[in-house]
N, CA, C and O of each residue as an XYZ file, in Angstrom:
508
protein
N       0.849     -1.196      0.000
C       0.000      0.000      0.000
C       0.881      1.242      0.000
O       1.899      1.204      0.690
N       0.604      2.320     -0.688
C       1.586      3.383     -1.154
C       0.041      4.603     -0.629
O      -1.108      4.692     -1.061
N       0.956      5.498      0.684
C       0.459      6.343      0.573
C       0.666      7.659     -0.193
O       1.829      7.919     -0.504
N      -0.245      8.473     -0.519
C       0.363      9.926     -1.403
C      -0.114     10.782     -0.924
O      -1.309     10.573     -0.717
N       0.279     11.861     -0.565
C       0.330     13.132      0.041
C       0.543     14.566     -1.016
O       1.671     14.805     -1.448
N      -0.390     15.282     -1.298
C       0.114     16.427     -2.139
C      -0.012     17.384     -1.544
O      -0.899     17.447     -0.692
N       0.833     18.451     -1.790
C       0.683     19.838     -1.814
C       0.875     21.183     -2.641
O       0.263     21.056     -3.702
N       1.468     22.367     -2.557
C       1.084     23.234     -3.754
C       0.045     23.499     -4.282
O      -0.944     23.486     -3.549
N      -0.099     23.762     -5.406
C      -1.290     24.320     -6.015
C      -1.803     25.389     -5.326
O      -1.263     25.791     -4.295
N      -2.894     25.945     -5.835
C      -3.530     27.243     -5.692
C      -4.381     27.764     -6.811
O      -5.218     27.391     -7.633
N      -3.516     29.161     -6.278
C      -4.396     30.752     -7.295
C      -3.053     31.292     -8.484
O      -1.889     31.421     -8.105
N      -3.373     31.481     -9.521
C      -1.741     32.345     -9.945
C      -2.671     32.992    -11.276
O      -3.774     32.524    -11.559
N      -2.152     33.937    -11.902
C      -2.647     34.333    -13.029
C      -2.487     34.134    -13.898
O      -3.014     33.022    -13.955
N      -2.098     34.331    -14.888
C      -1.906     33.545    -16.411
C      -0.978     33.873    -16.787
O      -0.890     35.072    -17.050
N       0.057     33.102    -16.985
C       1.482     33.455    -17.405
C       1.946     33.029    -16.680
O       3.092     32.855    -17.093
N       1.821     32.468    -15.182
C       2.558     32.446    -13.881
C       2.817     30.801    -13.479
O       2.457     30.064    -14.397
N       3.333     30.128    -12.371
C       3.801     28.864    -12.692
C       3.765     28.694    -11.022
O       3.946     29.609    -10.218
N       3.517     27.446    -10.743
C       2.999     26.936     -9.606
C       3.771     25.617     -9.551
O       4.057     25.355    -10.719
N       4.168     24.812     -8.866
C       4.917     23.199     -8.288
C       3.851     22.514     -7.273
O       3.444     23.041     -6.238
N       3.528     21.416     -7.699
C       3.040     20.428     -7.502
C       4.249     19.645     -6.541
O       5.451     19.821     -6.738
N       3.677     18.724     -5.438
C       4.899     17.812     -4.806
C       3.668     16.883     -4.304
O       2.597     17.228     -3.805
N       4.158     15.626     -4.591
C       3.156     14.608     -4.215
C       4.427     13.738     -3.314
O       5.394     13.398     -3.995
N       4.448     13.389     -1.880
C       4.812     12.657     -1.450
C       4.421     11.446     -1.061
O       3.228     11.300     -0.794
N       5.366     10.275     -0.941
C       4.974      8.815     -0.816
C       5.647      8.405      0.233
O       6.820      8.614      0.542
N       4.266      7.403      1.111
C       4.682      6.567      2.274
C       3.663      5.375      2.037
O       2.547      5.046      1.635
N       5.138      4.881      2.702
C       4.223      3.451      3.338
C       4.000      2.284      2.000
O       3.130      1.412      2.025
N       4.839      2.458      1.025
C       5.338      1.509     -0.206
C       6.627      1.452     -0.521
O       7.594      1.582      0.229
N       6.589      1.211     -1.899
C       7.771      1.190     -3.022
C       7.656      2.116     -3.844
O       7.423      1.871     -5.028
N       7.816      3.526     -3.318
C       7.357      4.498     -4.155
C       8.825      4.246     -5.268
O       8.726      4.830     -6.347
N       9.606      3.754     -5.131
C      10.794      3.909     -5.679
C      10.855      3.040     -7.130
O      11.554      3.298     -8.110
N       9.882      1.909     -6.950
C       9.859      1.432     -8.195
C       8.405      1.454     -8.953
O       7.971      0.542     -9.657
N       7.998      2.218     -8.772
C       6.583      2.326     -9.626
C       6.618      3.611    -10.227
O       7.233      4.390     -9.499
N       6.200      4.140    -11.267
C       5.707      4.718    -12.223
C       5.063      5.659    -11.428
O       4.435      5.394    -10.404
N       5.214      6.684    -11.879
C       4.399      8.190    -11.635
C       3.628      8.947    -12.632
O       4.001      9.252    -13.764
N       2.381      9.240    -12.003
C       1.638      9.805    -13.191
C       0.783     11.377    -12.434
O       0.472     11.692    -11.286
N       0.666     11.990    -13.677
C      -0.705     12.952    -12.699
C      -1.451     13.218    -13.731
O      -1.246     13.001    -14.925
N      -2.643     13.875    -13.005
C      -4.072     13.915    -14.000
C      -4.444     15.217    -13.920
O      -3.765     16.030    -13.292
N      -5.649     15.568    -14.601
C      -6.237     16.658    -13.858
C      -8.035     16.486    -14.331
O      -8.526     15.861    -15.271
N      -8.533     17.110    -13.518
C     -10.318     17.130    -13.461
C     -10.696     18.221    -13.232
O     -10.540     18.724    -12.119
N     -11.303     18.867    -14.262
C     -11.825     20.056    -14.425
C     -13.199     19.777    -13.949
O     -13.496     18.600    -13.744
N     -14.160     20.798    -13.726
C     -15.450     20.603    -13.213
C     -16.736     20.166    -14.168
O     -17.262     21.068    -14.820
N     -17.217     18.937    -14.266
C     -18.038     18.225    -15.556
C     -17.012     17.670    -16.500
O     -17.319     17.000    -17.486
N     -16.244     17.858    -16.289
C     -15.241     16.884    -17.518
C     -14.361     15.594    -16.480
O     -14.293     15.344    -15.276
N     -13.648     14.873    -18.057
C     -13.155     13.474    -17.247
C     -11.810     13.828    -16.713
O     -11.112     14.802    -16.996
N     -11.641     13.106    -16.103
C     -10.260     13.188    -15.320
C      -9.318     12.826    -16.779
O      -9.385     11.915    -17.605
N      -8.380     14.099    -16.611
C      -7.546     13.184    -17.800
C      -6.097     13.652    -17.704
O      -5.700     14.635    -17.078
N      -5.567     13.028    -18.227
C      -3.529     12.128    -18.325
C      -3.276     14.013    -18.579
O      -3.923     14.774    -19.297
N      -2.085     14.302    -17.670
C      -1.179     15.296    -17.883
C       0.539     15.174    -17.610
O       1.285     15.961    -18.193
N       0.991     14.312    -16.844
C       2.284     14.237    -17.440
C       2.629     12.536    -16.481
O       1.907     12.125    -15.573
N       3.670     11.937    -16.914
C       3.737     10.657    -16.260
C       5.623     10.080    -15.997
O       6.199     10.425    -17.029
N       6.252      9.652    -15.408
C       7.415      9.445    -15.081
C       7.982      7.572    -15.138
O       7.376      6.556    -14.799
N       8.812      7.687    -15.485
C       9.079      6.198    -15.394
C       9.803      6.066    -13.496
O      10.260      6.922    -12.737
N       9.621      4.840    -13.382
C      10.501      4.211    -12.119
C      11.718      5.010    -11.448
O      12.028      5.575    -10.399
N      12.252      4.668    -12.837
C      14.162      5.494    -12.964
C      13.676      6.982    -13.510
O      14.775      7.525    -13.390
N      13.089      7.700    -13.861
C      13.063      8.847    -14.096
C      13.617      8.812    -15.277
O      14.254      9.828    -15.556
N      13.591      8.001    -16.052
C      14.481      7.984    -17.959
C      13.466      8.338    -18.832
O      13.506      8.992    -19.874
N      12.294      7.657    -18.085
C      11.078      8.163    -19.717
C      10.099      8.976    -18.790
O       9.786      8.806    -17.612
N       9.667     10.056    -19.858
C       8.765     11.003    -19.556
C       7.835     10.825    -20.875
O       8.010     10.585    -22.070
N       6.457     11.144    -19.757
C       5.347     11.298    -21.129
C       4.727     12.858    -20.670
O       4.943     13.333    -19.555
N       4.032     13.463    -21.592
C       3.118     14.317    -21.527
C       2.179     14.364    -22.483
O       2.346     13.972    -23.638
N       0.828     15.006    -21.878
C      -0.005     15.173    -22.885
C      -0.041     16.483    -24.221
O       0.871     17.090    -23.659
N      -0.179     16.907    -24.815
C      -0.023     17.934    -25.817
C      -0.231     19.242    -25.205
O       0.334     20.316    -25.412
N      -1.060     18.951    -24.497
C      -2.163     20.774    -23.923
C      -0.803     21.369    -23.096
O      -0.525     22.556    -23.268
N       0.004     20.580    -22.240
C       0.786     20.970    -21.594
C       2.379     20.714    -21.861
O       3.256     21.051    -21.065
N       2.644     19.957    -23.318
C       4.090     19.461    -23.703
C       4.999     21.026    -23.933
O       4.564     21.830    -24.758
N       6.031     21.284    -23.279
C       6.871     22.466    -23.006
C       6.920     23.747    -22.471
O       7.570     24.755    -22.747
N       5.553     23.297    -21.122
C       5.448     24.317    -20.192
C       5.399     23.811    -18.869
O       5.749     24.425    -17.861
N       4.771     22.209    -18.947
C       5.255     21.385    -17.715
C       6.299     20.664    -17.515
O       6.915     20.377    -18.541
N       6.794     20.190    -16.347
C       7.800     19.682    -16.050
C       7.520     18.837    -15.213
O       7.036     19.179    -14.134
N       7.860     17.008    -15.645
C       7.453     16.258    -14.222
C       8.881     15.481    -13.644
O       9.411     14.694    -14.427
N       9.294     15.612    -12.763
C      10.162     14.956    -12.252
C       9.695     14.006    -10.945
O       8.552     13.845    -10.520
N      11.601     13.134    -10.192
C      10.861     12.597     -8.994
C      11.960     12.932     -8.392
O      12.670     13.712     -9.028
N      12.333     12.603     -7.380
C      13.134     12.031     -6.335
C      12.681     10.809     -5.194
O      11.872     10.894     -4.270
N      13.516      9.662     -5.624
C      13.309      8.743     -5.137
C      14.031      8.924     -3.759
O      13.301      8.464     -2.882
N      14.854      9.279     -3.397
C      15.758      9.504     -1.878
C      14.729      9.789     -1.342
O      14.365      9.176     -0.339
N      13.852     11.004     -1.995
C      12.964     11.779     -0.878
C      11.413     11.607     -0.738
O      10.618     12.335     -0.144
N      11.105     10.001     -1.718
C       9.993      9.625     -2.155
C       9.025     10.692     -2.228
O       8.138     10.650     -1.375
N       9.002     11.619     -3.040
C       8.650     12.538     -3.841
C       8.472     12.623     -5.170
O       9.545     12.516     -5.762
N       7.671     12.753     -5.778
C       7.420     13.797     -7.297
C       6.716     14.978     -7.455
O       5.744     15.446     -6.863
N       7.496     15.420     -8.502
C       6.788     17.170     -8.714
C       6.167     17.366     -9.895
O       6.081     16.461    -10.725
N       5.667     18.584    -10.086
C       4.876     18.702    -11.350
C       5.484     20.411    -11.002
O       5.232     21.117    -10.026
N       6.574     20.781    -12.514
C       6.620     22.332    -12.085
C       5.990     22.576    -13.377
O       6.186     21.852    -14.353
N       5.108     23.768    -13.380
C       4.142     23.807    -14.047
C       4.257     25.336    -14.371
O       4.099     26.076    -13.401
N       4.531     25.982    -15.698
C       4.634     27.330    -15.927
C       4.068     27.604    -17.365
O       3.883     26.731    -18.213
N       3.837     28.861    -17.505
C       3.267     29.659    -18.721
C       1.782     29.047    -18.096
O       0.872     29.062    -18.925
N       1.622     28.805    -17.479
C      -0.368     28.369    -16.808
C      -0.929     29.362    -17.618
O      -0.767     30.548    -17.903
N      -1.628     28.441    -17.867
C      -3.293     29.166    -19.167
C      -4.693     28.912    -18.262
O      -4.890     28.057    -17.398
N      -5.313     29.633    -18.613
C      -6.800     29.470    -17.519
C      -7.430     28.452    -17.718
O      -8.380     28.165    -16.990
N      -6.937     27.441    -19.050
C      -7.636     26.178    -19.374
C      -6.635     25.061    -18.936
O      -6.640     23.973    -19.513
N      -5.458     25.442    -17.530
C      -5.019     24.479    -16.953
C      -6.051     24.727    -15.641
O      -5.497     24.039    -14.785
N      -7.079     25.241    -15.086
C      -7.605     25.212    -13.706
C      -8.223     23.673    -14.147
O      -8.518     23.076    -15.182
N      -8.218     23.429    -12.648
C      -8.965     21.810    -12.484
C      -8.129     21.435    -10.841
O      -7.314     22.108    -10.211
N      -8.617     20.374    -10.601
C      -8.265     19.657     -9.526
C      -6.881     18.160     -9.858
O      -7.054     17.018    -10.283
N      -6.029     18.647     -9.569
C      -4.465     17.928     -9.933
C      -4.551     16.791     -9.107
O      -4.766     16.852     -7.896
N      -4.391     15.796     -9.724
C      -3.999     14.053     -9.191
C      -2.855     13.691     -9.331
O      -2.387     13.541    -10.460
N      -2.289     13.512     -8.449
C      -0.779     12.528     -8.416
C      -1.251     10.722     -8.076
O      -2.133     10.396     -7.282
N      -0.408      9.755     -8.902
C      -0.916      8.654     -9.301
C       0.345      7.796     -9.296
O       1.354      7.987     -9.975
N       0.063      6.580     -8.201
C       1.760      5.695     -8.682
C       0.777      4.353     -9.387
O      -0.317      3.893     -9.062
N       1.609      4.057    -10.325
C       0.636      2.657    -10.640
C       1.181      1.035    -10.191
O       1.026     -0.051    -10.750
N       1.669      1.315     -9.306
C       1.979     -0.156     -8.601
C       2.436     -1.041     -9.210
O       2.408     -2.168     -8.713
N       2.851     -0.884    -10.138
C       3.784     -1.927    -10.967
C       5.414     -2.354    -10.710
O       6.106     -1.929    -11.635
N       5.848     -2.763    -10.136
C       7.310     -2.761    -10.059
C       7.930     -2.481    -11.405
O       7.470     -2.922    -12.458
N       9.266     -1.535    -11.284
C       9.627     -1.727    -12.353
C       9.229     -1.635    -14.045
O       9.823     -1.891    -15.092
N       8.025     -1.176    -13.708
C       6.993     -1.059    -15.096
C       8.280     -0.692    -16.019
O       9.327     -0.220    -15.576
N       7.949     -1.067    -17.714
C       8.584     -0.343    -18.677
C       7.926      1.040    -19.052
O       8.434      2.101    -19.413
N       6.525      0.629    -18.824
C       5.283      0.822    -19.171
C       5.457      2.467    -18.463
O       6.133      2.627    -17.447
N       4.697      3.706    -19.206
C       4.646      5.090    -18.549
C       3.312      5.237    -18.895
O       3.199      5.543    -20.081
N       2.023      5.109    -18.171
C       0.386      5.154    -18.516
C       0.145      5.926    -18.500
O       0.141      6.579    -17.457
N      -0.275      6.458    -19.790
C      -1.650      7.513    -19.696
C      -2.924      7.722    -19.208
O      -3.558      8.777    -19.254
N      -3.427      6.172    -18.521
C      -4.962      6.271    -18.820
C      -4.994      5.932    -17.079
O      -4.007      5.472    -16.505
N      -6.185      6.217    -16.433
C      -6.422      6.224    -14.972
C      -6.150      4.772    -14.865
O      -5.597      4.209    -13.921
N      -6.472      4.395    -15.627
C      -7.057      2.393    -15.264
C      -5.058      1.975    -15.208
O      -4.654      1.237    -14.310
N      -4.562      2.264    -15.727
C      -2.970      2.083    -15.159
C      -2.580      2.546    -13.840
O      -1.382      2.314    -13.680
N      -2.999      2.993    -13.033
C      -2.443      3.255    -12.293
C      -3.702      3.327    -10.922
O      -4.815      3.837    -11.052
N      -3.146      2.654     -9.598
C      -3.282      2.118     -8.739
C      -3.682      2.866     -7.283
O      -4.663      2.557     -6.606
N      -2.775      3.844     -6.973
C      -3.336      4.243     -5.508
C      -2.666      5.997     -6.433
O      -1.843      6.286     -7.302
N      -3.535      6.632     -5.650
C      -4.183      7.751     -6.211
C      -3.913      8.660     -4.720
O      -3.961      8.132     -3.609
N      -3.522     10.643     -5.049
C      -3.169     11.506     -3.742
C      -4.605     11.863     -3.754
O      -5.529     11.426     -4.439
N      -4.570     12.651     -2.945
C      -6.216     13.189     -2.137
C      -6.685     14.490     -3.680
O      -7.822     14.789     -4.044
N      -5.652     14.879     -4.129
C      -6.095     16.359     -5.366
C      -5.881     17.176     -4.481
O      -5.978     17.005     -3.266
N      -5.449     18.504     -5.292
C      -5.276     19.580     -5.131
C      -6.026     20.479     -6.449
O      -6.303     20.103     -7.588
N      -6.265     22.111     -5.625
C      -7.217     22.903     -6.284
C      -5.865     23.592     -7.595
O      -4.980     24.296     -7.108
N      -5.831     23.349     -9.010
C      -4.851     24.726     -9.202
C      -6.346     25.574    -10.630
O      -7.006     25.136    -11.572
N      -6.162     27.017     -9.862
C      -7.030     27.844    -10.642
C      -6.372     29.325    -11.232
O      -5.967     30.225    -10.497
N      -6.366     29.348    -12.238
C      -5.746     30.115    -13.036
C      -6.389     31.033    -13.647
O      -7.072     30.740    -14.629
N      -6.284     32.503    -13.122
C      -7.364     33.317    -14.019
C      -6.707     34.323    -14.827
O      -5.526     34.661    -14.748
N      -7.667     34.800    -15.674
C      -7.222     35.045    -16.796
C      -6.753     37.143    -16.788
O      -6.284     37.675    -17.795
């Protein structure tokens, strides 16, 4: 069982850049896959950036490819999401996601990959 803990997020205006930190207890945060989401209000939860095990492969989705940044640190069973140039069509509620796979090759996009899930955080961006 892998707990996750987030914090960050908020208020910022448009143009401005906010860090995400999702911490992990109480697993193997060290060999599973990192992912985060986001859920806007009436829409689906959906894939925004994802990390391999080792931190070698990175995915992102398009809306956000060269303004987000996802990293980890395994020493400090941690991952971040630094997140800049924010557009008002990044507000939503942010998910950090390990998918319990040891070792995965695998970097998932889709919720159903991935396994124990942080509580969300608010990030709202106005224009």
């Amino acid at each position: 069982q892998v707990y996750l803990v987030q914090s960050g997020g908020g208020s910022v205006q448009a143009g401005g850049s906010l860090r995400l930190s999702c911490a992990a207890a109480g697993g193997s945060f060290s060999r599973y896959a990192m992912g985060w989401f986001r859920q806007a209000p009436g829409k689906e939860r959906e894939f925004v950036a994802a990390i391999s095990w080792n931190g070698v492969s990175t995915s992102y989705a398009d809306s956000v490819k060269g303004r987000f940044t996802i990293s980890r640190d395994n020493a400090k069973n941690t991952a971040l999401l630094q997140m800049n140039s924010l557009k008002p069509e990044d507000t939503a509620v942010y998910y950090c996601a390990a998918d319990g796979v040891d070792y995965s090759l695998v970097v998932g996009a889709t919720t159903t990959e991935y396994e124990y899930w942080g509580q969300g955080t608010q990030v709202t961006v106005s224009s």
